[in-house]
C-alpha positions as CSV (number, residue, x, y, z in Angstrom):
1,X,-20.9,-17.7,10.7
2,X,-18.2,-15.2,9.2
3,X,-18.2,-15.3,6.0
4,X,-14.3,-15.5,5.7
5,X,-14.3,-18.7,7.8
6,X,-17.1,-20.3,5.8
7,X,-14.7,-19.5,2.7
8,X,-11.7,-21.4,4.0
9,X,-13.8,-24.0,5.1
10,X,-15.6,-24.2,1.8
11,X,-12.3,-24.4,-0.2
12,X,-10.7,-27.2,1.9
13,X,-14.2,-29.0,2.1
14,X,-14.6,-28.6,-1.8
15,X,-10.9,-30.0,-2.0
16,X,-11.2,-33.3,0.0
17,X,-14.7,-33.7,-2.2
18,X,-12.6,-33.2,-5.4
19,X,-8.6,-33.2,-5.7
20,X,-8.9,-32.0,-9.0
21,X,-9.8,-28.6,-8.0
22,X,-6.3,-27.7,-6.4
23,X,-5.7,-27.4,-10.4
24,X,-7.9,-24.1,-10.5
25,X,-6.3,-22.9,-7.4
26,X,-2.6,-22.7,-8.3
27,X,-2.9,-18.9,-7.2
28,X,-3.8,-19.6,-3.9
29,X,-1.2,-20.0,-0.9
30,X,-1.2,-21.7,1.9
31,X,-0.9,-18.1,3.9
32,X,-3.8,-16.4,2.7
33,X,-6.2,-18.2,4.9
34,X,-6.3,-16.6,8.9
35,X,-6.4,-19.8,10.8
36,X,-3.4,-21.6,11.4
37,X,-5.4,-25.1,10.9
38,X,-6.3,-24.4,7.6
39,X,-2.9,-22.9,6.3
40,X,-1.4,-26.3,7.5
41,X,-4.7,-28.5,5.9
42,X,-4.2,-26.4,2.5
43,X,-0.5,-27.0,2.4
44,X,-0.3,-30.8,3.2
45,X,-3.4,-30.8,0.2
46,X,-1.0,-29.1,-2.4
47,X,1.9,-31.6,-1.1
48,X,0.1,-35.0,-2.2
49,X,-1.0,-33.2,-4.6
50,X,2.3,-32.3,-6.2
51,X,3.2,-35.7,-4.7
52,X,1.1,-37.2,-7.1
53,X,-1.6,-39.3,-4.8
54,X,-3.3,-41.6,-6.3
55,X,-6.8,-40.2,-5.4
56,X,-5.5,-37.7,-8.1
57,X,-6.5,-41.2,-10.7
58,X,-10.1,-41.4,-9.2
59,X,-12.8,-40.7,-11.6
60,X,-15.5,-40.4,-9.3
61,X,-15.5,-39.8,-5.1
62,X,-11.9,-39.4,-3.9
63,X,-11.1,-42.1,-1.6
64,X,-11.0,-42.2,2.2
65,X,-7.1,-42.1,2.1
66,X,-6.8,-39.0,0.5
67,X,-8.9,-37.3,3.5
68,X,-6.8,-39.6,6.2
69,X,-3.2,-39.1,4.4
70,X,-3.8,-34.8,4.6
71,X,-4.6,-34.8,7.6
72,X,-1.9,-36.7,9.2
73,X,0.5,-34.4,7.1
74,X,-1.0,-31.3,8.2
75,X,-0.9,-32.5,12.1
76,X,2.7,-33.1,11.5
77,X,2.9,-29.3,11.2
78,X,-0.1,-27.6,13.9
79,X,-1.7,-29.4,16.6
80,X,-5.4,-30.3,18.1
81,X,-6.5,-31.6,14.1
82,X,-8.3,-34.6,13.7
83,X,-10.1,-35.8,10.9
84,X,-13.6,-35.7,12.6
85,X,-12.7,-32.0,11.6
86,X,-13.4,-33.0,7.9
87,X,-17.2,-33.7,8.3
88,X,-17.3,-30.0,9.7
89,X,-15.3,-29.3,6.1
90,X,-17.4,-31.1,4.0
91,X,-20.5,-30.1,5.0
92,X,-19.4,-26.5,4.8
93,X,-18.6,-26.8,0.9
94,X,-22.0,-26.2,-0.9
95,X,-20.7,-27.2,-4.4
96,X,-17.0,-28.3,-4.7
97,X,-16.9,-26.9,-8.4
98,X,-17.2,-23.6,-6.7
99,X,-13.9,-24.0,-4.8
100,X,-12.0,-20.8,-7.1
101,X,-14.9,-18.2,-6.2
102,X,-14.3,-19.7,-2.9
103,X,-10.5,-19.3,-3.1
104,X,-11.2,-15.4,-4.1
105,X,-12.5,-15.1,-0.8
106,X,-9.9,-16.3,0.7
107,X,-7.7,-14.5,-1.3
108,X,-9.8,-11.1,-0.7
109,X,-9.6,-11.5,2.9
110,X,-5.7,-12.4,2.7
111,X,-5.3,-8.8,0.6
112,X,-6.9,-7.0,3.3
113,X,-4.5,-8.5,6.1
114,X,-1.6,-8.1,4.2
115,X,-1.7,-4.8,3.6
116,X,-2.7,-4.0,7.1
117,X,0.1,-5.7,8.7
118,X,2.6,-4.3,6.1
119,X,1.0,-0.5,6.7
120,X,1.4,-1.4,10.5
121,X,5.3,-2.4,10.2
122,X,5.5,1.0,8.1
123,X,4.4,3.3,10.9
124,X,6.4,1.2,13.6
125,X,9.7,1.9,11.2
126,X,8.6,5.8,10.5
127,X,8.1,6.4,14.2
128,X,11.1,4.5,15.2
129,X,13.6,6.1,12.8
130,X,11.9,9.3,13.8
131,X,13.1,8.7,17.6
132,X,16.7,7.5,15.9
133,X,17.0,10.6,13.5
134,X,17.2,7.3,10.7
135,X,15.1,7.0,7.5
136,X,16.6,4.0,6.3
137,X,13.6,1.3,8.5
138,X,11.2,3.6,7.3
139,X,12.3,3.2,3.0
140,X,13.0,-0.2,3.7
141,X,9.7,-1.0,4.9
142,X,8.0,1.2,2.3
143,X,9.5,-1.0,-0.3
144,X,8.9,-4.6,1.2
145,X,4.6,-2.8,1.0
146,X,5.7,-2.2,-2.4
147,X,6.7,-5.5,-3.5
148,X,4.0,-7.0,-1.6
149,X,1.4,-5.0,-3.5
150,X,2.5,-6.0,-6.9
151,X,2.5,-9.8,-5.5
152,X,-1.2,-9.4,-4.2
153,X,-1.7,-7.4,-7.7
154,X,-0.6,-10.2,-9.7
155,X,-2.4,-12.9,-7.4
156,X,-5.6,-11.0,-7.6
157,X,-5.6,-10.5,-11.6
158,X,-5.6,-6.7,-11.7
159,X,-3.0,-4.4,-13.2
160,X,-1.0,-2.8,-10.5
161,X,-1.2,1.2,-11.2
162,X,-1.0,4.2,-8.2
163,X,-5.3,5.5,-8.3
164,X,-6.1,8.6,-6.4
165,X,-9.2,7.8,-4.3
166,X,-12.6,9.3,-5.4
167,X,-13.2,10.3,-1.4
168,X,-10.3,10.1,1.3
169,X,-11.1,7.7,3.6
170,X,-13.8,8.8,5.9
171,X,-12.0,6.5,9.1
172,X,-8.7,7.1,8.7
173,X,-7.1,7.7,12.3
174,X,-5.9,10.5,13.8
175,X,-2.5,11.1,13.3
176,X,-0.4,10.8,16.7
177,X,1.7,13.9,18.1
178,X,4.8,14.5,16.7
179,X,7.9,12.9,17.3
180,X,10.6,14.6,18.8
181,X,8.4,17.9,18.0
182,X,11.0,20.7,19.7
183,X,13.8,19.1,18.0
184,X,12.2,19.3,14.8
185,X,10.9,23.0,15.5
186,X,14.5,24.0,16.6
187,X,16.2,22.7,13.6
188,X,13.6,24.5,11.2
189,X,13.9,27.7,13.0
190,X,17.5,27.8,13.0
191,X,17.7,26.4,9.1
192,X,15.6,29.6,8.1
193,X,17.9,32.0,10.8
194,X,20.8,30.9,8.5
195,X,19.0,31.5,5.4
196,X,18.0,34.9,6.2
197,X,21.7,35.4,7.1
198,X,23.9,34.2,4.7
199,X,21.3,34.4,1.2
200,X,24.0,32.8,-0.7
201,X,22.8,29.9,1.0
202,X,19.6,29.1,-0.4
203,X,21.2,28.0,-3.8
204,X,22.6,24.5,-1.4
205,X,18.8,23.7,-0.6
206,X,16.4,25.4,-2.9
207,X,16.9,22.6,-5.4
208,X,15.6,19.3,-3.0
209,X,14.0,20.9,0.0
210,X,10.1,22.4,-0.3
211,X,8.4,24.1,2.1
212,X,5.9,20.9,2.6
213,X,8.9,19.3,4.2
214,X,9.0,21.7,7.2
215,X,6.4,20.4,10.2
216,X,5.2,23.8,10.9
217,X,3.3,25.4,8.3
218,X,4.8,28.9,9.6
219,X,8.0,27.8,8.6
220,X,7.2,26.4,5.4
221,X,5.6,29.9,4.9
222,X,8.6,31.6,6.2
223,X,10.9,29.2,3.9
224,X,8.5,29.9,0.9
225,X,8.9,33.9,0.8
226,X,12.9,33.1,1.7
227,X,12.3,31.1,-1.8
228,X,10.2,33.7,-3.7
229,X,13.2,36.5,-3.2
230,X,15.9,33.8,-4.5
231,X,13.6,33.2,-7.2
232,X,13.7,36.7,-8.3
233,X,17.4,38.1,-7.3
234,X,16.0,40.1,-4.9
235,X,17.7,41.4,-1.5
236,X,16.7,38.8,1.7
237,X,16.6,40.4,5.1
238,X,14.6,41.1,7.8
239,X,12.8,44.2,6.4
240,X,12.4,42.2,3.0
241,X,11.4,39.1,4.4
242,X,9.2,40.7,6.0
243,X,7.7,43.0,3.3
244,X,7.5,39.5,1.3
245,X,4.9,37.9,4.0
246,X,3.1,41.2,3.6
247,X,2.4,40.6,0.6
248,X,1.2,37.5,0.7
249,X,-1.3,38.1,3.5
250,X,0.5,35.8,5.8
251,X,0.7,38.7,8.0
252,X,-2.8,39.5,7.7
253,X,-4.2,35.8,8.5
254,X,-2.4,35.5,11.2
255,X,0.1,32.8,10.0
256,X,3.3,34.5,10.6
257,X,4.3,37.7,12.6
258,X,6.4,40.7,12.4
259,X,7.6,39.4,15.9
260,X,8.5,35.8,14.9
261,X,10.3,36.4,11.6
262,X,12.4,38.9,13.7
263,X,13.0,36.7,16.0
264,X,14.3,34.1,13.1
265,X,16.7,36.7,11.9
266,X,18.1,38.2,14.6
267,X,20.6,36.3,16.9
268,X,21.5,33.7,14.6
269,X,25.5,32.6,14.9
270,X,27.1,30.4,12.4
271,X,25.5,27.5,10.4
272,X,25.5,25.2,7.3
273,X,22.6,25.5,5.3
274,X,22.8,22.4,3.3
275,X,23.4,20.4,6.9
276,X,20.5,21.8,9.0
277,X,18.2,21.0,5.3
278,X,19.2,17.4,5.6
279,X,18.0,17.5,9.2
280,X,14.9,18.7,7.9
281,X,14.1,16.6,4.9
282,X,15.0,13.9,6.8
283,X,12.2,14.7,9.2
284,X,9.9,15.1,6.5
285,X,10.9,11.5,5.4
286,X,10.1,9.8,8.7
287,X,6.7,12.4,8.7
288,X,5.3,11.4,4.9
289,X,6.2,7.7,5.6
290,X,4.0,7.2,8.5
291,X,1.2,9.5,6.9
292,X,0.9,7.2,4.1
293,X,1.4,4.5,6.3
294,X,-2.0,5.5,8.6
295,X,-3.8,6.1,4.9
296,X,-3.3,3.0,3.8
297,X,-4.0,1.1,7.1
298,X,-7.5,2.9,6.5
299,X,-8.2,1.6,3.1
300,X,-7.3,-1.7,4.4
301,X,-9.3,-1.6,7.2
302,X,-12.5,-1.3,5.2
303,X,-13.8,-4.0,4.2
304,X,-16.4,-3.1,1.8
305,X,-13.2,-1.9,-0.6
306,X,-12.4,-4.1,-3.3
307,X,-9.0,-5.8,-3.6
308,X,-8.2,-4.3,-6.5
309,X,-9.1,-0.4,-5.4
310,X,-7.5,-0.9,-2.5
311,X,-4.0,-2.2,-3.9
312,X,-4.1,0.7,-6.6
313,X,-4.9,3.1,-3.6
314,X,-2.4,1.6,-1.4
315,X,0.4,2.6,-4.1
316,X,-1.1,6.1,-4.5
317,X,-0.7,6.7,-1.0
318,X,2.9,5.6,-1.4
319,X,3.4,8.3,-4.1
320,X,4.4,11.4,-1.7
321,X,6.9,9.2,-0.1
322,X,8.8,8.4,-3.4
323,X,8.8,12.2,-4.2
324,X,10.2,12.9,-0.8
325,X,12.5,10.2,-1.3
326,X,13.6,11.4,-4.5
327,X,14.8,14.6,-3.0
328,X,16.6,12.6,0.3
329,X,18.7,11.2,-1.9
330,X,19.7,14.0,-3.9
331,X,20.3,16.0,-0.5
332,X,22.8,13.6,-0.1
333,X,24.7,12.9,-3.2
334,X,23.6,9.5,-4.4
335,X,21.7,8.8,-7.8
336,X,17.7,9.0,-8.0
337,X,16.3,5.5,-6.7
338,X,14.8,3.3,-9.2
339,X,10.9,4.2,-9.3
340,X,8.8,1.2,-7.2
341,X,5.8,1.9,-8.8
342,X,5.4,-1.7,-10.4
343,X,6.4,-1.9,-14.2
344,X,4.0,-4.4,-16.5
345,X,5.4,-6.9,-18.2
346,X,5.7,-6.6,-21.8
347,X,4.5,-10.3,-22.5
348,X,1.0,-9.9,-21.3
349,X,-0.3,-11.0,-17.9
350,X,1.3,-13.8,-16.0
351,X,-1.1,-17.1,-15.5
352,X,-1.3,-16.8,-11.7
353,X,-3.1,-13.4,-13.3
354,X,-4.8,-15.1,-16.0
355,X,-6.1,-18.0,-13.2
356,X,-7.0,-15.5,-10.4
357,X,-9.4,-13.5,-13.3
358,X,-10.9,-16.4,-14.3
359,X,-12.0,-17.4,-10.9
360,X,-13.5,-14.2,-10.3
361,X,-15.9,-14.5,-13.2
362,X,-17.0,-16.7,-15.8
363,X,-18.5,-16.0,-19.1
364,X,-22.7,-15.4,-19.0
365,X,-24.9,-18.0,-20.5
366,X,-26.1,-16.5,-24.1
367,X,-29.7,-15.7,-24.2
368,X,-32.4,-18.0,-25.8
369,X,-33.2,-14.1,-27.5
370,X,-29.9,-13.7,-29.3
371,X,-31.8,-15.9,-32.0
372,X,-33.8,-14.1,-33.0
373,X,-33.5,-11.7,-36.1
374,X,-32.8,-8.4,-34.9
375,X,-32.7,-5.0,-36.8
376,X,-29.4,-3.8,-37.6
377,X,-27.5,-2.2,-34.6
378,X,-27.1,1.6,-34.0
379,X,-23.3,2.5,-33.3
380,X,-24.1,2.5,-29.6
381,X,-25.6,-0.5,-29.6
382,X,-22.9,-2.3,-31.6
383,X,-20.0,-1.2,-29.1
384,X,-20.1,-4.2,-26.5
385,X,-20.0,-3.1,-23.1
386,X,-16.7,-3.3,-21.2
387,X,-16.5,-5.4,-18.3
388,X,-13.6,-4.9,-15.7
389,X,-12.2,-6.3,-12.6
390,X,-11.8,-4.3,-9.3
């Protein structure tokens, strides 16, 4: 059996054994189990629960009518249930006081969707608004993730806080050819031709546009020494530009040629600087959205990552694309975006928090030795060890 299934099957079994356990479950949604069936059984289960059935009063076994009156709520809302599905329920649920490690199943698995789907609908957006020459799908979607990480945070019980990876992930997929990849090359080239022309120029871009947000690494090169010669008041032409690469062994590696950086400076006919840059960052907008959006689709995708790792990884991943964001917006006039890195609250964890932890563990039995008389501790000893969640 997969052992996802068995967990939603376990939780609704151990459910219609015990209504009382919906109390220890208050963190669990309807939509974090996969089948349709189930989302429908769960939610008619929380309705009379919140409706207050009477098999809520029963002391011992919970009467027929609580099993009969969910299921003719949840067929109001999916079709092809019945309740000789309840035996298959029931006799999937081991112990019905184990229904919240059950739920974190169900929870974990829901985690792993969700952030799959939303890293999905990221990439769509980035390589939509790449076609469009937009960036506004691509932010927009990059926040809903956001949001939806700090929800699944506060679900799960961890703190929500960007972690770098130890290892990046070893199945990440390749990343597709560029969009609109001459386009892109054409307005880089013809953004450094102007630069090389008019110096005065690099003072409209040096302050939001890097050489990470050009596609080629040439250019970024090429865009680095233009930099470099700002940087220190120093003459930019061709034979200084090019004495600049020199020096840097760009020449020498093969990354740049006396051939293309003439190319760059000669020929070039009137441009604005600060335009063709927007063109550029705004490339390199669409470009870092769907590269974190293929990195996080990888953690998602593996299963053996805990919830927790992944959601902190997940916002990592996002980190590049608030930088770059950052400087999009100050290309263009408007005031630095609030950050969307989630922000603690000051009163301590929320209970859905508090709830979701204490499903996930439970404090261990104390040990028939702990009795005994034992010599006095060493300073190691005496520092109790730290347990965590993931």
């Amino acid at each position: 059996m997969n052992p996802l299934l068995g967990a939603e099957q376990a939780v609704l079994g151990s459910v219609l054994l015990d209504p009382g356990q919906l109390s220890h479950l208050a963190w669990l949604a309807p939509d974090h189990f996969y089948r349709p069936v189930h989302q429908a059984l769960f939610a008619a289960l929380r309705k009379l629960h919140n409706d207050g059935h009477p098999a809520l009063a029963a002391e011992e076994t919970a009467p027929l009518s609580w099993v009969t009156d969910a299921f003719d709520e949840a067929s109001l809302h999916v079709r092809g249930l019945t309740t000789v599905y309840a035996h298959t329920l029931i006799s999937a649920c081991p112990r019905p006081a184990h229904a919240p490690v059950y739920g974190r199943m169900v929870l974990e698995g829901a985690i792993h969707r969700s952030v799959t789907a939303h890293a999905i609908r990221l990439h769509q957006a980035a390589r939509a608004d790449a076609l469009q020459g937009e960036v506004e799908g691509a932010l927009h979607y990059a926040d809903v993730l956001t949001e939806v990480l700090s929800d699944l945070a506060q679900r799960w019980g961890t703190e929500p806080r960007p972690v770098a990876p130890a290892t990046p992930p070893a199945n990440a997929p390749a990343a597709p050819p560029p969009v609109r990849a001459d386009r892109v090359a054409g307005d880089e080239r013809f953004l450094l031709a102007v630069l090389a022309e008019q110096p005065w120029a690099m003072g409209e871009v040096v302050g939001w546009l890097r050489p990470g947000d050009f596609a080629d690494p040439a250019h970024a090169q090429l865009y680095r020494c233009l930099g470099a010669l700002h940087h220190r008041g120093e003459p930019i032409d061709g034979i200084t530009l090019l004495w600049e690469a020199q020096r840097r062994g760009l020449l020498a590696d093969g990354t740049l040629s006396s051939d293309q950086i003439t190319a760059i400076c000669d020929g070039v006919g009137p441009g604005s600087a600060e335009w063709l840059g927007e063109l550029v960052i705004r490339s390199s907008v669409t470009r870092t959205a769907a590269t974190s959006a293929r990195a996080i689709r990888a953690l998602a995708e593996n299963e053996a990552m805990a919830p927790g790792r992944l959601i902190n990884h997940a916002l990592h991943a996002l980190g590049p694309l608030d930088e770059v964001r950052t400087r999009w917006q100050m290309a263009n006039g408007r005031p630095a975006p609030t950050p969307t890195a989630p922000i603690p609250s000051p009163n301590g964890p929320p209970p859905a928090q508090v709830h979701a932890a204490l499903a996930r563990s439970a404090p261990r039995p104390a040990s028939p030795l702990s009795a005994r008389p034992s010599p006095a501790p060493t300073p190691a000893a005496a520092r109790p060890t730290s347990r965590g969640h993931s």
